[in-house]
C-alpha positions in Angstrom: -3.8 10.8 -17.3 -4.8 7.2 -16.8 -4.4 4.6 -13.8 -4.3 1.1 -14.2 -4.0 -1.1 -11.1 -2.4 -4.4 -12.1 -2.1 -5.7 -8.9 -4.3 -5.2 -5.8 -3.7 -8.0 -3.4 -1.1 -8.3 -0.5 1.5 -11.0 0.3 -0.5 -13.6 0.4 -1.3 -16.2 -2.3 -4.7 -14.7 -4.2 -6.4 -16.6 -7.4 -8.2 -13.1 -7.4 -5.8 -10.3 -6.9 -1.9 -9.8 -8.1 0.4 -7.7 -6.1 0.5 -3.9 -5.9 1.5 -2.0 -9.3 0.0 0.6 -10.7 0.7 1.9 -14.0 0.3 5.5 -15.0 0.3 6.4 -18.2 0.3 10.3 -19.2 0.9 11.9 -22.8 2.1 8.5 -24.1 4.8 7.7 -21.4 4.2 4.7 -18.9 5.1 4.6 -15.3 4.6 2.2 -12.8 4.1 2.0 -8.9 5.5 -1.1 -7.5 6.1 -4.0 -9.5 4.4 -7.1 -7.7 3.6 -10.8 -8.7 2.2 -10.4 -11.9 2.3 -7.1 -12.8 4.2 -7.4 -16.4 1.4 -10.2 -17.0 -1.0 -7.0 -16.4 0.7 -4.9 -18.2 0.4 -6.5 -21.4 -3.5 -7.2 -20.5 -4.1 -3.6 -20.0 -2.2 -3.8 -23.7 0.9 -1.6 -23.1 3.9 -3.3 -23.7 6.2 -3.7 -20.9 9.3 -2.9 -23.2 7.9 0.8 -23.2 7.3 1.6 -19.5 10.7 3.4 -18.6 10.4 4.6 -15.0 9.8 2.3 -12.3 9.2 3.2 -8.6 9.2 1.1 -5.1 7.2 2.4 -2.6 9.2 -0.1 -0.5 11.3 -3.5 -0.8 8.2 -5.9 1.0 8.4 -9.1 -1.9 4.7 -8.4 -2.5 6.2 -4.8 -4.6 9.2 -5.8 -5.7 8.7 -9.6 -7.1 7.8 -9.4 -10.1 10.5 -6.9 -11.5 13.3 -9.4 -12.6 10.5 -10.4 -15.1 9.7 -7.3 -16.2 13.4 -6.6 -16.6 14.4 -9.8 -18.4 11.2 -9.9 -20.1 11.2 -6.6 -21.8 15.0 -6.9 -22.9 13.9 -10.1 -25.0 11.3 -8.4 -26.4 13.3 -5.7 -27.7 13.4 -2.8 -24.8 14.8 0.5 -26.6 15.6 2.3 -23.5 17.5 1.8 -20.4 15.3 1.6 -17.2 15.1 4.0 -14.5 14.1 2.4 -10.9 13.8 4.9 -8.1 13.5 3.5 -4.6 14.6 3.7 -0.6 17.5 2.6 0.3 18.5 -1.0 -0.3 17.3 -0.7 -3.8 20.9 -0.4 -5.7 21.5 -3.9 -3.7 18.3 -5.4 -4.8 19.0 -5.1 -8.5 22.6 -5.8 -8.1 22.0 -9.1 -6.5 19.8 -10.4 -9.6 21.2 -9.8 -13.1 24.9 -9.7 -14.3 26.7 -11.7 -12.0 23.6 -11.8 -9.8 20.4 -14.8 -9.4 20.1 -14.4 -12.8 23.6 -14.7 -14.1 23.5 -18.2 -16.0 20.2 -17.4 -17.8 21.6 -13.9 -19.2 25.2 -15.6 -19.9 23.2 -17.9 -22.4 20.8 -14.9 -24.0 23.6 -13.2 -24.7 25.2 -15.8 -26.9 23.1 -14.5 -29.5 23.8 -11.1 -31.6 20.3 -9.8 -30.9 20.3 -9.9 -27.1 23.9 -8.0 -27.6 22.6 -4.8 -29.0 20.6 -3.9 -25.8 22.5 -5.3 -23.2 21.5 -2.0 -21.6 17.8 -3.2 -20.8 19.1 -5.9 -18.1 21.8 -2.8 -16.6 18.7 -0.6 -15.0 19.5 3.0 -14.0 18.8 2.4 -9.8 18.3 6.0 -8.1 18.1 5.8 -4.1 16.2 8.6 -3.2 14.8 10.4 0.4 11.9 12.5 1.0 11.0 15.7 -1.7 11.1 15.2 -5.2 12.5 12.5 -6.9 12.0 12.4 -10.1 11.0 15.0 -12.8 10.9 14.5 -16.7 9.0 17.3 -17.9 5.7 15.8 -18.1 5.4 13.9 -14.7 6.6 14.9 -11.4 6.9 12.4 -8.4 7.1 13.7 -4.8 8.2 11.3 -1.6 7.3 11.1 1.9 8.4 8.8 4.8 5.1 6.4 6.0 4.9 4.2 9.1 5.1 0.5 7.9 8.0 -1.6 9.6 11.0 0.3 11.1 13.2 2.5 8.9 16.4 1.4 10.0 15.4 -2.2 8.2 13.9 -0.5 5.3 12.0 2.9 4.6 8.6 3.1 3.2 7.2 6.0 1.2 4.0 7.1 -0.1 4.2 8.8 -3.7 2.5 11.9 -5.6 2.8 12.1 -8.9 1.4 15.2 -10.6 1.0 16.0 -14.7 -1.5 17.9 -16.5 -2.9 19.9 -13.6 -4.1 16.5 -11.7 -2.4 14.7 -8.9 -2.6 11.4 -7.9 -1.5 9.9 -4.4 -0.5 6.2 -3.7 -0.1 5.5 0.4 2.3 2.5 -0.2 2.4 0.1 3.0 1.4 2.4 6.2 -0.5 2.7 9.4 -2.6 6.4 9.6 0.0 8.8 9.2 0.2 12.5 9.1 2.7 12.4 6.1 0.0 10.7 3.9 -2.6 13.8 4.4 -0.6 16.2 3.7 1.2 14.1 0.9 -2.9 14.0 -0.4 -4.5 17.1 0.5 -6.6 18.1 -2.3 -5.2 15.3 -4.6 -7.8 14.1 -7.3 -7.2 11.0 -6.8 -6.0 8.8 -3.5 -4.6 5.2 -4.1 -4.7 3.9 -0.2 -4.2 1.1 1.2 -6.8 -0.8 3.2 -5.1 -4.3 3.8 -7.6 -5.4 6.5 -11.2 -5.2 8.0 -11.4 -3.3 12.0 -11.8 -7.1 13.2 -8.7 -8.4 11.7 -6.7 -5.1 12.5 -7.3 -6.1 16.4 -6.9 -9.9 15.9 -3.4 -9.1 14.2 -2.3 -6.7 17.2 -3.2 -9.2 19.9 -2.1 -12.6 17.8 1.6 -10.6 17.4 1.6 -11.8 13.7 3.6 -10.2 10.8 3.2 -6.0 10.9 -0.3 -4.6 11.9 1.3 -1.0 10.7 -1.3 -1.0 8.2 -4.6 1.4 7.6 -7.9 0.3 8.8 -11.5 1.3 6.9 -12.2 3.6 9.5 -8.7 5.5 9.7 -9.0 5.3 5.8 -11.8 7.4 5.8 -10.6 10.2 8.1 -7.7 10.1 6.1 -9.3 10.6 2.8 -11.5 13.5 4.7 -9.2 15.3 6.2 -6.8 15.8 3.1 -9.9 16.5 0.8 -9.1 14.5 -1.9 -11.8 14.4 -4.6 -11.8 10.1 -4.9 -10.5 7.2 -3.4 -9.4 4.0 -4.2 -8.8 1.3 -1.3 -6.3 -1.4 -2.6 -4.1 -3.4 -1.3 -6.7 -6.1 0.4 -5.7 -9.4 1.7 -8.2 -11.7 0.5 -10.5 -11.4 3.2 -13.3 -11.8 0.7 -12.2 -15.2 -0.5 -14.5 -18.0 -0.6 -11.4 -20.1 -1.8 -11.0 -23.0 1.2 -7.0 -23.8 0.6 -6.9 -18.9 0.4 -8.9 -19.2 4.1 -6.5 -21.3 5.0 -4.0 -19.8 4.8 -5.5 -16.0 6.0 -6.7 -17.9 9.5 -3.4 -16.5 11.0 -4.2 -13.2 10.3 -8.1 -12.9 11.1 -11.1 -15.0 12.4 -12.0 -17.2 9.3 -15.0 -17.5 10.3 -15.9 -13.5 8.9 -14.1 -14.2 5.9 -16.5 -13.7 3.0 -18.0 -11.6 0.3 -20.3 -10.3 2.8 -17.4 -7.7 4.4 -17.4 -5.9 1.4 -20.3 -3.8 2.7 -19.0 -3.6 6.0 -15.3 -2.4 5.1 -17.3 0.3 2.4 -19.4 1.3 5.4 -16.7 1.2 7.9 -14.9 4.0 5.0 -18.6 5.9 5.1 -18.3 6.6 8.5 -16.2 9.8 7.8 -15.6 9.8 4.0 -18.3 11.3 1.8 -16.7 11.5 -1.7 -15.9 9.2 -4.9 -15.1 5.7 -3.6 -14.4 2.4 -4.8 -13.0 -1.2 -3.7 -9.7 -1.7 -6.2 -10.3 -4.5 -9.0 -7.0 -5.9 -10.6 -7.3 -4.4 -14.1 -9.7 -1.2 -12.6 -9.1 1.5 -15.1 -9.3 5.6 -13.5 -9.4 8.2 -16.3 -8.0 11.7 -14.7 
């Protein structure tokens, strides 16, 4: 099994970091974990063609997941897609997908495609196969097999958010999605080889968030990250997901001041967010790279 993360950034506009996807790729079939800004770029950089990754999932509908999949779609149909997509998500996905292709955002630019005979014989690429799907399994192909779990991100009645297991060739890998510390997640992880989690802020900005009453602070801090990562007893970790609190970029600070004192912003809480992780996690761990490559 290997894991690629294409995207490890958040919402906000990152020279460094594309938004959250991660492609898994196991006995020559692709799948992919979100689908944020930039993520079919990735794809072809980690060189697997974006025409042969069939099986999409959203951990949730937040545009920092999602935007990037009408160019994946419309991308891979013009370069030749030979199977129908599959896109498995919460609720509100079918409407998603609806809204941007036949007769959708997108309705002009396939109109004109489709003038020509070649973008006729697999009209089937830009008609995905959308499955809405609650906790348990969710998807199983015979060499994967994918198990949801409700997380604590924003409320479910606007949109549900799900963490995701995927297990094949006696390994099992865990991606948290979007949540604050969660029971769900442990036992989603316990004993997994591998724990994708995110770790969107530093402690400081966690607190700064709650008291400023800006955007959702229902995210994981370095501490809680490592208790979590403990107590399920997974054998590595990977924290992803990071706004760019590391950024040295002036017009980047700018626009994170809302969110945390600029004034920390810098390389230097690196260090501090791996120590803050130390301080009850003891295993394999690393700080997500886009393009970081995890051989399982």
């Amino acid at each position: 099994m290997r894991v690629i993360i294409l995207g490890s950034g958040g919402p906000l506009p990152d020279p460094e970091r594309g938004g959250s996807a991660i492609l898994i790729s196991v006995a020559g079939r692709h799948y992919l974990f979100d689908c944020g800004q930039g993520a079919t770029r990735q794809t072809v950089r980690a060189n697997v063609d974006p025409a042969e990754v069939h099986t999409l999932f959203f951990s949730h509908l937040h545009f920092d997941h999602i935007a990037d999949f009408p160019f994946f779609i419309l991308s891979s149909w013009i370069c030749n897609r030979g199977e129908r997509p599959t896109v498995i998500g919460p609720r509100g996905t079918d409407a998603f997908v609806k809204h941007l292709f036949a007769g959708g955002a997108y309705a002009a630019d396939i109109e004109a495609r489709l003038q020509f005979r070649r973008r006729q014989t697999n009209r089937y690429a830009i008609e995905p196969n959308v499955v809405e799907c609650e906790p348990g399994v969710i998807f199983a192909d015979g060499v994967v097999t994918v198990t949801a779990v409700y997380v604590e991100h924003i409320p479910r009645e606007i949109s549900p958010c799900f963490a995701l297991r995927l297990e094949a060739e006696g390994r099992a890998l865990v991606f948290s999605g979007d949540t604050a510390p969660c029971e769900a997640v442990i036992k989603l992880a316990a004993n997994a080889d591998l724990l994708l989690h995110e770790c969107t802020f530093p402690e400081q900005a966690i607190e700064f968030r709650k008291s400023a009453a800006i955007g959702t602070w229902s995210h994981t801090s370095p501490i809680e990250l490592g208790k979590i990562a403990a107590k399920a007893g997974v054998k590595s970790l990977v924290a992803t997901h990071f706004a760019p609190w590391e950024t040295t970029h002036p017009l980047v600070k700018r626009h994170l001041a809302p969110h945390m004192p600029v004034d920390i912003v810098g390389p230097h809480l690196v260090d501090e967010v791996v120590a803050d992780i130390r301080q009850n996690y003891a295993g394999e761990l690393r700080l997500a790279e886009d393009l970081m490559r995890i051989d399982l």
